[in-house]
C-alpha positions as CSV (number, residue, x, y, z in Angstrom):
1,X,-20.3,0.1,-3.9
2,X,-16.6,0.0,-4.8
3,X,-13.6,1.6,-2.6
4,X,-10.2,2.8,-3.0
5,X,-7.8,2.1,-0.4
6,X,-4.9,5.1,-1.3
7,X,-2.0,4.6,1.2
8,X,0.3,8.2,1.9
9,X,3.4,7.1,2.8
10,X,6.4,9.9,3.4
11,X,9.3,8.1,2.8
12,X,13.1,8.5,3.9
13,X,14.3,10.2,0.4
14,X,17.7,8.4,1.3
15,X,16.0,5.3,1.1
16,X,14.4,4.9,-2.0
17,X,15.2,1.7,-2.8
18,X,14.2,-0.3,0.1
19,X,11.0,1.6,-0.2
20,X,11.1,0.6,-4.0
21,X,11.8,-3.1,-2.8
22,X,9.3,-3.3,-0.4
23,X,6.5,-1.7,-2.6
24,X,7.5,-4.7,-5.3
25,X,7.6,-7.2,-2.5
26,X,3.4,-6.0,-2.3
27,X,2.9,-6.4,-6.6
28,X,2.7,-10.0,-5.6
29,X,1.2,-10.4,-2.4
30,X,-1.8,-7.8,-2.7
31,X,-3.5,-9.5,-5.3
32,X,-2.9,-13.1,-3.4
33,X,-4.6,-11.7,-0.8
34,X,-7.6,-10.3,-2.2
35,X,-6.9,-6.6,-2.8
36,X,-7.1,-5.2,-6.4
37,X,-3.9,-3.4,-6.8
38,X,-4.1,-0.2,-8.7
39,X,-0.7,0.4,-8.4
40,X,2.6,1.7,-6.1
41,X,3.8,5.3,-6.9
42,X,7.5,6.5,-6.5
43,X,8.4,10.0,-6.0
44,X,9.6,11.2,-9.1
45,X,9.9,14.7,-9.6
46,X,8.7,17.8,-7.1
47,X,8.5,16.3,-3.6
48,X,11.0,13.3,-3.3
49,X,9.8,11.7,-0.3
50,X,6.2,10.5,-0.7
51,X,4.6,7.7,-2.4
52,X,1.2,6.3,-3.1
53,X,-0.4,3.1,-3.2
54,X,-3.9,2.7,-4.7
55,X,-5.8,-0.6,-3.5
56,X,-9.4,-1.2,-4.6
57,X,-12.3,-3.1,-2.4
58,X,-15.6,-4.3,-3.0
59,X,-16.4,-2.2,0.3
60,X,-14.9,-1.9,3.7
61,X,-15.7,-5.3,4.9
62,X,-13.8,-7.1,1.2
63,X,-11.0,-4.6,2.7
64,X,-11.1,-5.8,6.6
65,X,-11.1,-9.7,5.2
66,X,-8.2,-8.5,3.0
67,X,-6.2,-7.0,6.4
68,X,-7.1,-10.6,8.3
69,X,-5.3,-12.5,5.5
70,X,-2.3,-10.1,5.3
71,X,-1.6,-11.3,9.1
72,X,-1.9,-14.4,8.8
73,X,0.5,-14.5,5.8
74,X,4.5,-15.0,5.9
75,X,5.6,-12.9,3.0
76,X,3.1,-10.5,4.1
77,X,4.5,-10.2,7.7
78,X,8.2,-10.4,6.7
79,X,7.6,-7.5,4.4
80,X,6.3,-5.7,7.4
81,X,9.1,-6.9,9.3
82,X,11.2,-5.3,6.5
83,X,9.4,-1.5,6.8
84,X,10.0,-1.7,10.6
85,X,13.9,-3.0,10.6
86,X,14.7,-0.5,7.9
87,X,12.8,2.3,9.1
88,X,12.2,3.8,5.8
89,X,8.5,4.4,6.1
90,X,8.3,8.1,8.1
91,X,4.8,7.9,8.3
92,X,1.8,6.0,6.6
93,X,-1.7,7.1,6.1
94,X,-4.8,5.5,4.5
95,X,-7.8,7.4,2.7
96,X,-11.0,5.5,1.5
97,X,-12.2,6.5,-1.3
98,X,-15.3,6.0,-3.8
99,X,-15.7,6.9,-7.6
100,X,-17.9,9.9,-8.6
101,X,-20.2,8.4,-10.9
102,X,-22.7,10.1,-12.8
103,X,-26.7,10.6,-11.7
């Protein structure tokens, strides 16, 4: 089985670029760490303050080995510690999701 990790985040819309920053700080580290990164999504027309990120897993225990690592790495905590001194992440959710495949 395969999942998708797609992170909601609602953004400060005056803050775009550290968002932006911060999302590019992860094009990097993700993949380091284990995490097949489908990508980071900017608001770019319609609704200006939320973004996407799309991860993808072997299954929930690739993607709990993959959170382990991110603490224990220093670009990945210093790129948290970057969200939380900036405050430009509002709020932050996480859906897993799986592929429809055919029968």
């Amino acid at each position: 089985m395969s999942i998708t990790c797609c992170i909601r985040y609602v953004i400060d819309p005056y803050q775009r670029d550290a968002f932006e920053e911060y999302a590019r700080r992860w094009l990097t580290i993700i993949p380091e760490m284990g995490g097949d990164l489908l990508g980071y999504f900017m608001p770019h027309e319609g609704t200006n303050n939320v973004a996407l990120a799309m991860i993808g897993f072997e299954c929930l225990a690739s993607y709990e080995t993959y959170r382990g690592r991110l603490r224990s790495d220093a670009a990945s905590m210093a790129n948290f510690r970057f969200a939380q001194e900036k405050k430009f992440i509002l709020e932050e959710t996480r859906t897993f999701l799986q592929p429809v495949r055919p029968r």
